[in-house]
Each structure stands twice: as structure tokens, then as C-alpha cells.
PyMOL Python script that loads the backbone (N, CA, C, O; Angstrom):
from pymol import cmd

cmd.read_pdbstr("""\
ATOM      1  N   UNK A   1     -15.011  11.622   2.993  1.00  0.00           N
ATOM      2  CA  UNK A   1     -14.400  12.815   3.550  1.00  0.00           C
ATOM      3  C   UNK A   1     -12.904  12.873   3.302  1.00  0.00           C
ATOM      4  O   UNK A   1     -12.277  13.734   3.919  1.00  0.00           O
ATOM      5  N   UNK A   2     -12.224  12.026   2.437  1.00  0.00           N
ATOM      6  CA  UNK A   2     -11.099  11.877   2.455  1.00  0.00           C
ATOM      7  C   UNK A   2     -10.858  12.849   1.084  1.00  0.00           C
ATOM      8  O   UNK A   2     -11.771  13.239   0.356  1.00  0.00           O
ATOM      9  N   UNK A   3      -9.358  13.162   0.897  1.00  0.00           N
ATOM     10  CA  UNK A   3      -9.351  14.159  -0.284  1.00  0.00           C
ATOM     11  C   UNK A   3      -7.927  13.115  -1.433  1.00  0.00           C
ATOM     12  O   UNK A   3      -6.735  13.063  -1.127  1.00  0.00           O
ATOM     13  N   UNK A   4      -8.316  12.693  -2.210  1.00  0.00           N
ATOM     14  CA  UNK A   4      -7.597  11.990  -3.462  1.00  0.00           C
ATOM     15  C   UNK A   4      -7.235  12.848  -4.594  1.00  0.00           C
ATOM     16  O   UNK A   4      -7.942  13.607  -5.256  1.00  0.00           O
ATOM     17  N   UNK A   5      -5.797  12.528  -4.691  1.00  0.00           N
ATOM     18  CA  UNK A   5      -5.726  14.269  -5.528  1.00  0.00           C
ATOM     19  C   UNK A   5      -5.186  13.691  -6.866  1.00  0.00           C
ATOM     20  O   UNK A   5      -4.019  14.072  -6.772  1.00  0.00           O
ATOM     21  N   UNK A   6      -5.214  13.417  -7.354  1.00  0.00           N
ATOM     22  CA  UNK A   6      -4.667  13.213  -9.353  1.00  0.00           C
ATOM     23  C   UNK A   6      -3.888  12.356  -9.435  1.00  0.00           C
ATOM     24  O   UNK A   6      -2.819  12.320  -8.825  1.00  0.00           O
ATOM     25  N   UNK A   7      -4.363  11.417 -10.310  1.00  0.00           N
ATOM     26  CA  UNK A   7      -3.441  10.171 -11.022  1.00  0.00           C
ATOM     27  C   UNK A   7      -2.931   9.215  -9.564  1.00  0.00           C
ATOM     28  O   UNK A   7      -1.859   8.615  -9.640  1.00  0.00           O
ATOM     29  N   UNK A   8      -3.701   9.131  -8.366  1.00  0.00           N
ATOM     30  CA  UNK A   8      -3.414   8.104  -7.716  1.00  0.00           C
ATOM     31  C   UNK A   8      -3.803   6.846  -8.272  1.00  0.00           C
ATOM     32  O   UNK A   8      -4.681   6.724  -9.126  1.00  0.00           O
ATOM     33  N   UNK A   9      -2.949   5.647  -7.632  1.00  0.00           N
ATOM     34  CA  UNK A   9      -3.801   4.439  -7.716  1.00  0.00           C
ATOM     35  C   UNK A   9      -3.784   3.996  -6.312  1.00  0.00           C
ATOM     36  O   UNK A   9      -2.857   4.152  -5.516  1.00  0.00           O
ATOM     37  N   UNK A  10      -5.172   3.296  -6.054  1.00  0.00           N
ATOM     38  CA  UNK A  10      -5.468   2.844  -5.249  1.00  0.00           C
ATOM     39  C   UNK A  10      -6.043   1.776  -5.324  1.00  0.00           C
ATOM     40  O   UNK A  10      -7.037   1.748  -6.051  1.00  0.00           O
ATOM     41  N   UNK A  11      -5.595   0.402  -4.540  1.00  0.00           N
ATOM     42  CA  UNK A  11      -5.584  -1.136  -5.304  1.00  0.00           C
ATOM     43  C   UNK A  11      -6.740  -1.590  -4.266  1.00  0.00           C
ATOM     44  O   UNK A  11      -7.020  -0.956  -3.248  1.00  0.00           O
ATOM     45  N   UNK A  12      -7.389  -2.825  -4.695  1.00  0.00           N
ATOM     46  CA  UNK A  12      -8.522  -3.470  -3.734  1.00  0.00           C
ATOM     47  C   UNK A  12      -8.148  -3.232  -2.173  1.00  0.00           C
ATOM     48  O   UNK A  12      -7.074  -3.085  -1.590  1.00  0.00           O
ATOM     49  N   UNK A  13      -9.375  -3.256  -1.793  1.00  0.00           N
ATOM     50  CA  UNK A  13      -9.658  -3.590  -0.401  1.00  0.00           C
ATOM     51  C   UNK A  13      -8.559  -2.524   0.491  1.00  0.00           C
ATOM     52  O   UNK A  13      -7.912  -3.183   1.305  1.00  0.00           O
ATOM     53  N   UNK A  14      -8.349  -1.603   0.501  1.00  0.00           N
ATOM     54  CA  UNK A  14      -7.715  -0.479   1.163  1.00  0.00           C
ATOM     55  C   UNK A  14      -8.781   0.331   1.853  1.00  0.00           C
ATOM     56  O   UNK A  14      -9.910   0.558   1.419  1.00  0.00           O
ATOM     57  N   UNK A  15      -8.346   0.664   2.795  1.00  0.00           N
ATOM     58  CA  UNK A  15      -9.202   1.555   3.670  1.00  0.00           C
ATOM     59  C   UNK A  15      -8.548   2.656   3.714  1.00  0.00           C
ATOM     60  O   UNK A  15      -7.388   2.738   4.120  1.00  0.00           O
ATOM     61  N   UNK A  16      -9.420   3.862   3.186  1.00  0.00           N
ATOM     62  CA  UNK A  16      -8.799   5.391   3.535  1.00  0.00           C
ATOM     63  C   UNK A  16      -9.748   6.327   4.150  1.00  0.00           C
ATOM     64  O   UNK A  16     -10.737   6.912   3.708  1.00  0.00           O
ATOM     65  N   UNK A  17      -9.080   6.302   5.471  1.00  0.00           N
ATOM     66  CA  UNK A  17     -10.376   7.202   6.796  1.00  0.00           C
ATOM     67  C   UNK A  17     -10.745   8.221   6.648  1.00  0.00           C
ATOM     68  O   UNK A  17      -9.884   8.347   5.778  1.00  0.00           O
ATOM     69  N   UNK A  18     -11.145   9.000   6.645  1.00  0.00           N
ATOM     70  CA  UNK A  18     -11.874  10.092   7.208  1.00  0.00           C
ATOM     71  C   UNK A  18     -10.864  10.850   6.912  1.00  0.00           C
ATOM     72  O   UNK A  18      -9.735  10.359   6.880  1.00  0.00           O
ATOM     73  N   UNK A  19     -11.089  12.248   6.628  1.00  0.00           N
ATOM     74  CA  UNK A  19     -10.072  13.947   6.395  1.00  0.00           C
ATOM     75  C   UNK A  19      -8.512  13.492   6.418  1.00  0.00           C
ATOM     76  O   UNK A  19      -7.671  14.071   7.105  1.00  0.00           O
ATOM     77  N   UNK A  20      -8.103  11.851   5.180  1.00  0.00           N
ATOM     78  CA  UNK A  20      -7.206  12.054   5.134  1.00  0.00           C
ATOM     79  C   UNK A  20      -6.691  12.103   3.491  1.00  0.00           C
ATOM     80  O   UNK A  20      -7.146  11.547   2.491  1.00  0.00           O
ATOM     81  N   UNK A  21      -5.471  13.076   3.699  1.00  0.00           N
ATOM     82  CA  UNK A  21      -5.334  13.804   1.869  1.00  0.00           C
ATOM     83  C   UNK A  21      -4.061  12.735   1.427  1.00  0.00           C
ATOM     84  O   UNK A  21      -3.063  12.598   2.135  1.00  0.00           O
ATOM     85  N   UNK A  22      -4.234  12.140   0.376  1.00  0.00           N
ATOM     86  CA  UNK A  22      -3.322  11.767  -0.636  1.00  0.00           C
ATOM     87  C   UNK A  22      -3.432  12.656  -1.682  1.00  0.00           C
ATOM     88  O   UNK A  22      -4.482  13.010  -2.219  1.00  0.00           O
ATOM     89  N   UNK A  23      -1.756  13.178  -2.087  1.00  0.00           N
ATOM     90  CA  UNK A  23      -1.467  13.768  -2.983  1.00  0.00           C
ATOM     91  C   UNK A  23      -0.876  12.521  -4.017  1.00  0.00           C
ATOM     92  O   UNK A  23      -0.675  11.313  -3.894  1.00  0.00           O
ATOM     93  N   UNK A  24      -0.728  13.504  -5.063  1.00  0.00           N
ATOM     94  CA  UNK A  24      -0.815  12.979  -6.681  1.00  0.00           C
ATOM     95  C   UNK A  24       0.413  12.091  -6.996  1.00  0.00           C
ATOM     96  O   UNK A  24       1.545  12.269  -6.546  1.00  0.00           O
ATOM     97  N   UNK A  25      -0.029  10.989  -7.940  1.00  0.00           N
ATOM     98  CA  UNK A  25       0.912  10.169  -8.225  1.00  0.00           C
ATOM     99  C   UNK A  25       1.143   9.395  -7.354  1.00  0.00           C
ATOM    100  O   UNK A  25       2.257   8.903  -7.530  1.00  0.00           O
ATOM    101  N   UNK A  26       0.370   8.806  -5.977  1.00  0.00           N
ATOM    102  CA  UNK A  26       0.723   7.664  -5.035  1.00  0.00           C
ATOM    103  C   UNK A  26      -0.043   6.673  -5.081  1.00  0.00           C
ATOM    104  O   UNK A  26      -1.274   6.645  -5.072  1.00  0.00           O
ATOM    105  N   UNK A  27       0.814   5.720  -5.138  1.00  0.00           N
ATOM    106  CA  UNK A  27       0.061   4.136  -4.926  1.00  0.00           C
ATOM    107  C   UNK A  27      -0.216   3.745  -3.603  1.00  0.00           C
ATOM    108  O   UNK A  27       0.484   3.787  -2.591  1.00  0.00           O
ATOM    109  N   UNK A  28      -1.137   3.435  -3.758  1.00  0.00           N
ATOM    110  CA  UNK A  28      -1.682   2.787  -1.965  1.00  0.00           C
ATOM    111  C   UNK A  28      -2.020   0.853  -2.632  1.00  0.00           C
ATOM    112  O   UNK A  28      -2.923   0.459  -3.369  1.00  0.00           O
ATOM    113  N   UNK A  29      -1.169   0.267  -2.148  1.00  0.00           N
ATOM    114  CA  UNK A  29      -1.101  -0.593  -2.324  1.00  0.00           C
ATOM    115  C   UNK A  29      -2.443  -1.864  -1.393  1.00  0.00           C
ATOM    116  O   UNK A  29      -3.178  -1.605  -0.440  1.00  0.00           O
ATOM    117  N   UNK A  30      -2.318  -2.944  -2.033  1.00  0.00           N
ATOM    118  CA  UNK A  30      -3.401  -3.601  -1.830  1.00  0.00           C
ATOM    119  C   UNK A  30      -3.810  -3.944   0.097  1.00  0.00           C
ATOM    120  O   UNK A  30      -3.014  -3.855   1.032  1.00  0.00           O
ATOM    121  N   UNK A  31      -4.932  -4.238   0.142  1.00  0.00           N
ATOM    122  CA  UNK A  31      -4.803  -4.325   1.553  1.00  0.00           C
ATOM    123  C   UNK A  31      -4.605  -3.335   2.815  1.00  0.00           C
ATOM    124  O   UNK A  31      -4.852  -3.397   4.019  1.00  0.00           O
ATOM    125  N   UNK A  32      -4.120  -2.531   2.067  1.00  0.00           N
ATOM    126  CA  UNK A  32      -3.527  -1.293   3.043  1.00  0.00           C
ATOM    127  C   UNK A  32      -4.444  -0.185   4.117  1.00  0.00           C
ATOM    128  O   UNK A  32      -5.582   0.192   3.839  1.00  0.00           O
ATOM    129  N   UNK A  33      -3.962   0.083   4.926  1.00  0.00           N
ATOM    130  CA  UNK A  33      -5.016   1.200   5.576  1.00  0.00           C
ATOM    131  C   UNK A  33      -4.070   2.283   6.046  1.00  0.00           C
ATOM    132  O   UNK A  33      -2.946   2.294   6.548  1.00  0.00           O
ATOM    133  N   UNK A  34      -5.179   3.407   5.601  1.00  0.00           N
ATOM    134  CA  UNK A  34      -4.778   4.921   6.237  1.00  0.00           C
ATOM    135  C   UNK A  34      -5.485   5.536   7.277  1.00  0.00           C
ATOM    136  O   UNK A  34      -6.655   5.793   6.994  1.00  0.00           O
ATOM    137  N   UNK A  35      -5.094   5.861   8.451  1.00  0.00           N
ATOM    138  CA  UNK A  35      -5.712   6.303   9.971  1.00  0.00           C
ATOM    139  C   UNK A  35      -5.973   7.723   9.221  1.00  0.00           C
ATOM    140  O   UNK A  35      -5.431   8.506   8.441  1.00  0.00           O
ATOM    141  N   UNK A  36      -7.270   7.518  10.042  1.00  0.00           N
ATOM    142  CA  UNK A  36      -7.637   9.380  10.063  1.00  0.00           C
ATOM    143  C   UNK A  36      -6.989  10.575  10.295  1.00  0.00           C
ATOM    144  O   UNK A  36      -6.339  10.745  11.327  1.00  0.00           O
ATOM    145  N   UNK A  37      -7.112  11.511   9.350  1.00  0.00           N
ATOM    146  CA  UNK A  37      -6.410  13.080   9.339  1.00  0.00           C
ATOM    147  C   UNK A  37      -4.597  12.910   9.160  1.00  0.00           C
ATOM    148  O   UNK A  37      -3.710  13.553   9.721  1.00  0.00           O
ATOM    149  N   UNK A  38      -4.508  11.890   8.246  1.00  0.00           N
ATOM    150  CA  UNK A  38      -3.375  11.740   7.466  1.00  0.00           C
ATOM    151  C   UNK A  38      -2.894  12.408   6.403  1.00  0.00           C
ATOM    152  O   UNK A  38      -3.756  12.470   5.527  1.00  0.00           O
ATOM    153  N   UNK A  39      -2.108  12.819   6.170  1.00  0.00           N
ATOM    154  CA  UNK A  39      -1.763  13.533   5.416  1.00  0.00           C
ATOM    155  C   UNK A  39      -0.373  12.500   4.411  1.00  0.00           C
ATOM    156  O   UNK A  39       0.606  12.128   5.058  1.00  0.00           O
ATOM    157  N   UNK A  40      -0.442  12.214   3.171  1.00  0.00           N
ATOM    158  CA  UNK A  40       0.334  11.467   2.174  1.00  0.00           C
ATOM    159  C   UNK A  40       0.737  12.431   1.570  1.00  0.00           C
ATOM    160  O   UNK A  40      -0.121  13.256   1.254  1.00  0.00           O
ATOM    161  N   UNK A  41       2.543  12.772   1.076  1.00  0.00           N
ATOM    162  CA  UNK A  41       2.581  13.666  -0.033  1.00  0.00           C
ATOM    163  C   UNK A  41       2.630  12.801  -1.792  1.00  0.00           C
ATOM    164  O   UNK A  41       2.324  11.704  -2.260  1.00  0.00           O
ATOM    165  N   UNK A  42       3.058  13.758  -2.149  1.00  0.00           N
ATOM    166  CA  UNK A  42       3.065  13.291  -3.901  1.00  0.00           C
ATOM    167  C   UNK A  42       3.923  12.050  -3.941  1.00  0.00           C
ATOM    168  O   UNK A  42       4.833  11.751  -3.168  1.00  0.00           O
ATOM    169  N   UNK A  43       3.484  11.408  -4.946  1.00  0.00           N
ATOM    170  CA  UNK A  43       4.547  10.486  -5.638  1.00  0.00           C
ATOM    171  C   UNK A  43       5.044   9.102  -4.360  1.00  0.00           C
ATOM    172  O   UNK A  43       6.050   8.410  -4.519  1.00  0.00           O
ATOM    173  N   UNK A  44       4.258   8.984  -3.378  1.00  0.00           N
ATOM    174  CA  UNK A  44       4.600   7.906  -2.420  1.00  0.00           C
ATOM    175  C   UNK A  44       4.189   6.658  -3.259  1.00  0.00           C
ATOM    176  O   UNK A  44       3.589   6.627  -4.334  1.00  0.00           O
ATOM    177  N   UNK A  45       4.720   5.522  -2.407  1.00  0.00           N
ATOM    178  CA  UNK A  45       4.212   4.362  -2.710  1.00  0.00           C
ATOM    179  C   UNK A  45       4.235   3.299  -1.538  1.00  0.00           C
ATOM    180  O   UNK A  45       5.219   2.839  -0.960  1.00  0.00           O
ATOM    181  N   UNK A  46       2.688   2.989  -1.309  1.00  0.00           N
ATOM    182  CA  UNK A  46       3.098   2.372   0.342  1.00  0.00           C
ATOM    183  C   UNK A  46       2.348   1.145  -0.157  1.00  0.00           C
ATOM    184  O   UNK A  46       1.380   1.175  -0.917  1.00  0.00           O
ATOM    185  N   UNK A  47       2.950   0.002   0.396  1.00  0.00           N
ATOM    186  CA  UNK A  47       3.104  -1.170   0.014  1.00  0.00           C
ATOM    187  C   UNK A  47       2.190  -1.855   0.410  1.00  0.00           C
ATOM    188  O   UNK A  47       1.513  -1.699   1.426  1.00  0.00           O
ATOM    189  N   UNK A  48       2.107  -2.894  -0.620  1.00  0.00           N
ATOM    190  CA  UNK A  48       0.559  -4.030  -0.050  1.00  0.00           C
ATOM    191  C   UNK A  48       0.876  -3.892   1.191  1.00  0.00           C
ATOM    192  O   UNK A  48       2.031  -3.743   1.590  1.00  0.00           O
ATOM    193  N   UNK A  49      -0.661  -3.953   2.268  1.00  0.00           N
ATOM    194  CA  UNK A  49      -0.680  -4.333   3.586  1.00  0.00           C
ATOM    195  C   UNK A  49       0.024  -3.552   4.874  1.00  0.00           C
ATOM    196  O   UNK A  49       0.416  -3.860   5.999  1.00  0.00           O
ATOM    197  N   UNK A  50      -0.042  -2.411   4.082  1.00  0.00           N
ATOM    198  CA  UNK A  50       0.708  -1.131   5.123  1.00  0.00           C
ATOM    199  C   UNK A  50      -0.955  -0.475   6.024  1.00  0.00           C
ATOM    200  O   UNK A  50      -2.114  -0.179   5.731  1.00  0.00           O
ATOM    201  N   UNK A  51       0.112  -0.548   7.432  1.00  0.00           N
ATOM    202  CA  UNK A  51      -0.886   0.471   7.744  1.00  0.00           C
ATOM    203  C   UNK A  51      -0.427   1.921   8.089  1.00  0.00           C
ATOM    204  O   UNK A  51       0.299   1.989   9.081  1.00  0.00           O
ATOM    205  N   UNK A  52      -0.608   2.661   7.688  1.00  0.00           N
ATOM    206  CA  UNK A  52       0.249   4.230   7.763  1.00  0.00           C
ATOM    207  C   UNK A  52      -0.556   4.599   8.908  1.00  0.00           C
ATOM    208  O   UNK A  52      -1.759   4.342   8.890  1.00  0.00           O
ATOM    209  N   UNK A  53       0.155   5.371  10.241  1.00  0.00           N
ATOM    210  CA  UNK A  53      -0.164   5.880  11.349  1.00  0.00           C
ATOM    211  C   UNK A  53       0.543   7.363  11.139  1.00  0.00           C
ATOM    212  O   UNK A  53       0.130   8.292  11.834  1.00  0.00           O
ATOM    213  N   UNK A  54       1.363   7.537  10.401  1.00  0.00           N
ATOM    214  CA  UNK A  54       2.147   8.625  10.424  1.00  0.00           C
ATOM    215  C   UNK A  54       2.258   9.431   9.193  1.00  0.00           C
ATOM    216  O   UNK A  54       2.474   8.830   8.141  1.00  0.00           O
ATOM    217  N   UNK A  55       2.139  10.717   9.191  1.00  0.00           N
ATOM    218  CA  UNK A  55       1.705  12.090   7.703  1.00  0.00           C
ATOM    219  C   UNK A  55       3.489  11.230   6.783  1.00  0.00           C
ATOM    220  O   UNK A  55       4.562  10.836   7.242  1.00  0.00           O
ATOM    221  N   UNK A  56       3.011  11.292   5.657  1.00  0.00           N
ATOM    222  CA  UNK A  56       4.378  11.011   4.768  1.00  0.00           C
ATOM    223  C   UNK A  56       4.309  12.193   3.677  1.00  0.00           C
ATOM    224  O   UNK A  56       3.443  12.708   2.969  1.00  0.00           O
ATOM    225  N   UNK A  57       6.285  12.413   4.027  1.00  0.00           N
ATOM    226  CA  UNK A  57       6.240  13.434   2.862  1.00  0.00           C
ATOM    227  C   UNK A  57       6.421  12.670   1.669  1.00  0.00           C
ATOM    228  O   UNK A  57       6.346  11.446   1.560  1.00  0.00           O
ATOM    229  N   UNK A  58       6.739  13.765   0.529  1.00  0.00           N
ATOM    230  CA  UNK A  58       6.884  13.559  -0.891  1.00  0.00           C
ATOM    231  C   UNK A  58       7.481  12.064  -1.083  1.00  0.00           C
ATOM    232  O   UNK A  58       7.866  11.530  -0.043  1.00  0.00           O
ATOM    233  N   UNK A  59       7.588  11.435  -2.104  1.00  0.00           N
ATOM    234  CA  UNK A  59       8.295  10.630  -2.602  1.00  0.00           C
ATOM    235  C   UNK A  59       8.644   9.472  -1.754  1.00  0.00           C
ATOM    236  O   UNK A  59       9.395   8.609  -2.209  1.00  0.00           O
ATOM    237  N   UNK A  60       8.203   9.390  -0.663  1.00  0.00           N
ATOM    238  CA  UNK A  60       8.482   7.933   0.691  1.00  0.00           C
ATOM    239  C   UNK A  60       8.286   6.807  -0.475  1.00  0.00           C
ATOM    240  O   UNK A  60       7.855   6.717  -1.625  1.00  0.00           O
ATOM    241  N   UNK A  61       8.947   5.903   0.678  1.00  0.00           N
ATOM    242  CA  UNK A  61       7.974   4.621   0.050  1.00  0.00           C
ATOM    243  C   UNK A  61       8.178   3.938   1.448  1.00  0.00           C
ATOM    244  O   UNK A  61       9.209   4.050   2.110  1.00  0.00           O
ATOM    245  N   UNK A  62       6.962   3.145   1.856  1.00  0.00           N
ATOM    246  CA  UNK A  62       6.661   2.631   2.925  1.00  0.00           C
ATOM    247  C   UNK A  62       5.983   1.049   2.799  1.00  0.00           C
ATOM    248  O   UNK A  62       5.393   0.454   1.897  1.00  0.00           O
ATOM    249  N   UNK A  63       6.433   0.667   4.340  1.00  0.00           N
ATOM    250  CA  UNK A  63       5.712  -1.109   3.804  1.00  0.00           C
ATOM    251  C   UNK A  63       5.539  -0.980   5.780  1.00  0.00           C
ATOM    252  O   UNK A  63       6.041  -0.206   6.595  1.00  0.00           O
ATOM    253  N   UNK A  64       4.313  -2.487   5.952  1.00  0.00           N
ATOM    254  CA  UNK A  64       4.583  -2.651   7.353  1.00  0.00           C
ATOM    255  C   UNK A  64       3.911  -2.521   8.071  1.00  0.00           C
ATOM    256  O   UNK A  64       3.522  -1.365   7.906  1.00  0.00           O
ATOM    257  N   UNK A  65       3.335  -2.991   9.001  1.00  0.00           N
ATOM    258  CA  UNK A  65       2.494  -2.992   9.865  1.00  0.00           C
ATOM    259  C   UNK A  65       3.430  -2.090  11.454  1.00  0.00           C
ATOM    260  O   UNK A  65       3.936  -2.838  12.291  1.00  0.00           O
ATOM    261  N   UNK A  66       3.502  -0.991  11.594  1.00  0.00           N
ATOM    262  CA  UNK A  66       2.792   0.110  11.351  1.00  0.00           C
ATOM    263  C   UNK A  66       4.229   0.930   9.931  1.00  0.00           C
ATOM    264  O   UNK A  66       5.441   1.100  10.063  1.00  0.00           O
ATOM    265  N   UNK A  67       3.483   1.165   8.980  1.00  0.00           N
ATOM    266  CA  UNK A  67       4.354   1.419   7.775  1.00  0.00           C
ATOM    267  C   UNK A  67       5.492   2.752   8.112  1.00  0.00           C
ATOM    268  O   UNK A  67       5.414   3.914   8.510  1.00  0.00           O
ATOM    269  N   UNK A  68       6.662   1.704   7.649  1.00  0.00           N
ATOM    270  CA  UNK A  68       8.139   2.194   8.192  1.00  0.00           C
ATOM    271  C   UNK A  68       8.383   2.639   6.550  1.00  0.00           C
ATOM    272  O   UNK A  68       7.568   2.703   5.630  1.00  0.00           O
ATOM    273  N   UNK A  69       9.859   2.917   6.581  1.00  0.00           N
ATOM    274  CA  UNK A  69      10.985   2.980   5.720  1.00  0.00           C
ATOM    275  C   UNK A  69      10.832   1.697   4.836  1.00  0.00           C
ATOM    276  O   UNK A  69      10.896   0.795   5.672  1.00  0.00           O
ATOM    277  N   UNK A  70      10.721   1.310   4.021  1.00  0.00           N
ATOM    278  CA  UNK A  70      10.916   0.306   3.023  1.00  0.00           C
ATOM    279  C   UNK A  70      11.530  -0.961   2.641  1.00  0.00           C
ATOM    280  O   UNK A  70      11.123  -2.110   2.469  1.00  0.00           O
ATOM    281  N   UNK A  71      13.156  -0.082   2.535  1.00  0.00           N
ATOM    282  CA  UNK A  71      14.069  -0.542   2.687  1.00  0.00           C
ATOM    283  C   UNK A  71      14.699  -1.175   3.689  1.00  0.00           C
ATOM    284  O   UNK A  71      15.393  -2.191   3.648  1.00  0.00           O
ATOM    285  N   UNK A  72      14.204  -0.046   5.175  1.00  0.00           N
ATOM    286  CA  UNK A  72      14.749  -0.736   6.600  1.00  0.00           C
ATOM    287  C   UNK A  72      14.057  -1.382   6.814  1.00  0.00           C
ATOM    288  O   UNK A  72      14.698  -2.195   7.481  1.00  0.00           O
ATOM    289  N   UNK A  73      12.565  -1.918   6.751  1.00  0.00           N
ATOM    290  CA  UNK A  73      12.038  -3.067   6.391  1.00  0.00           C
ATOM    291  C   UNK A  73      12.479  -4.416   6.013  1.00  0.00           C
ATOM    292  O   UNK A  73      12.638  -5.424   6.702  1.00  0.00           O
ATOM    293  N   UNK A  74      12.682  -4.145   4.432  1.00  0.00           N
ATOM    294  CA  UNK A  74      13.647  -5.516   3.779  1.00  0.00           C
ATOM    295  C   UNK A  74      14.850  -5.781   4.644  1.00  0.00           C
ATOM    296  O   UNK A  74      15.080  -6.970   4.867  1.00  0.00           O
ATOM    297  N   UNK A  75      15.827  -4.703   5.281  1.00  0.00           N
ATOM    298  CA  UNK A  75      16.655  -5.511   5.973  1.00  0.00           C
ATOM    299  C   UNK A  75      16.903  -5.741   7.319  1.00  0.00           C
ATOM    300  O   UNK A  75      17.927  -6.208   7.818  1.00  0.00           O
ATOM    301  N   UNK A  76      15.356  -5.188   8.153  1.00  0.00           N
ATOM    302  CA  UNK A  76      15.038  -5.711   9.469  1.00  0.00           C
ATOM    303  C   UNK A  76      14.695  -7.042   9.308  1.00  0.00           C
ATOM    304  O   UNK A  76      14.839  -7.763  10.296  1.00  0.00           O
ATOM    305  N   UNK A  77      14.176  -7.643   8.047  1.00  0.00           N
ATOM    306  CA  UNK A  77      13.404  -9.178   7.985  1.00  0.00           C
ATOM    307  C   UNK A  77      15.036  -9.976   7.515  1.00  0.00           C
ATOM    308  O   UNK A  77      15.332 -11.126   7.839  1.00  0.00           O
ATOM    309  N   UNK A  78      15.783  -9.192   6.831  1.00  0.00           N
ATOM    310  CA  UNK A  78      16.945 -10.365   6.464  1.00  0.00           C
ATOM    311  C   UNK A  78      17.581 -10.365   7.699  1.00  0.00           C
ATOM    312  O   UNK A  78      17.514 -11.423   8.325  1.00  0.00           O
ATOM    313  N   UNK A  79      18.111  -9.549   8.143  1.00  0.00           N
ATOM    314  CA  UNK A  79      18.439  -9.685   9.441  1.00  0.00           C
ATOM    315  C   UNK A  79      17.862 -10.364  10.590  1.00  0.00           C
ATOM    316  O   UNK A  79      18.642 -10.331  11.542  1.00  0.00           O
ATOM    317  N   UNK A  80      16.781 -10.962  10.834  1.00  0.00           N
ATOM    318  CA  UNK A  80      16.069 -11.460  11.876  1.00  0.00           C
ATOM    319  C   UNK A  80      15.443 -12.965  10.955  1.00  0.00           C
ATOM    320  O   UNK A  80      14.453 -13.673  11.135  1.00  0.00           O
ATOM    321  N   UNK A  81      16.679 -13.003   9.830  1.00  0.00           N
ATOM    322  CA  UNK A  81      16.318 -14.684   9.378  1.00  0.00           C
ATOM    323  C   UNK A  81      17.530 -15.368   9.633  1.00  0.00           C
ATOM    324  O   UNK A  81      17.700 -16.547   9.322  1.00  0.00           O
ATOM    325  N   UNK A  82      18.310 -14.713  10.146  1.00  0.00           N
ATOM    326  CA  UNK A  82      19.700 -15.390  10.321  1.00  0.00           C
ATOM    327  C   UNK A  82      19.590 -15.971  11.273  1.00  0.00           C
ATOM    328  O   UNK A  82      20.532 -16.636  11.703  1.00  0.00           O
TER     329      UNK A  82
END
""", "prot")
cmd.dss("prot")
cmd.show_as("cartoon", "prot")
cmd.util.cbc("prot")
cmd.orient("prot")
């Protein structure tokens, strides 16, 4: 029931629920899961082991258990190694 729209990739073992749409050109990275009636726009890229709870527009890129910002990611973890 989910809707996959052109030239995605989608890597092993990902779960994508129920009435939710990825648009074109996004990677759903390995491991990853998408909650039901999600909405992904074009050109994302959400990172091994994301779980997306939240609609992403165009061009995001996301990582994270529950999948954030990317970047504020990488430097919530450098920051909390000091």
C-alpha cells in the first residue's frame, strides 16, 4: 500500500508501512523504517538505521533513531564525546 515513485533506492531490510509515499530520487538507507502515512519528498537521503516518524520535504537528509537533521546529528554525537 505504500507508493515508490522513480529511481528510488531502497537498501536491505527496510521497512516501508502502509499509505506511505516516497518521492523520486531517495535513498532509504539500510535497516531503516518508515511509520505509516508518511510522506518523503524528492531527492532525500535517510541514513542506514533511521527511523522517520515525521513527513520530509524535498532534498532532507536524515539519520537517527527518531530521524533528525543529519548534520545536527554528527555534531550532537561529537559533542557528547567530549
Amino acid at each position: 500500500e505504500a507508493h515508490i515513485d522513480s529511481n528510488c533506492r531502497i537498501l536491505g531490510n527496510c521497512v516501508v508501512a502502509k499509505n506511505a509515499n516516497i518521492g523520486s530520487h531517495t535513498i532509504v538507507g539500510s535497516n531503516s523504517m518508515i511509520k505509516e502515512n508518511i510522506t518523503i519528498g524528492k531527492n532525500c537521503d535517510i541514513k542506514a538505521g533511521s527511523i522517520v516518524v515525521k513527513n520530509l520535504k524535498d532534498n532532507q537528509v536524515v539519520s537517527g533513531n527518531f530521524a533528525l537533521n543529519h548534520n545536527q546529528n554528527v555534531k550532537n554525537y561529537f559533542r557528547s564525546m567530549q
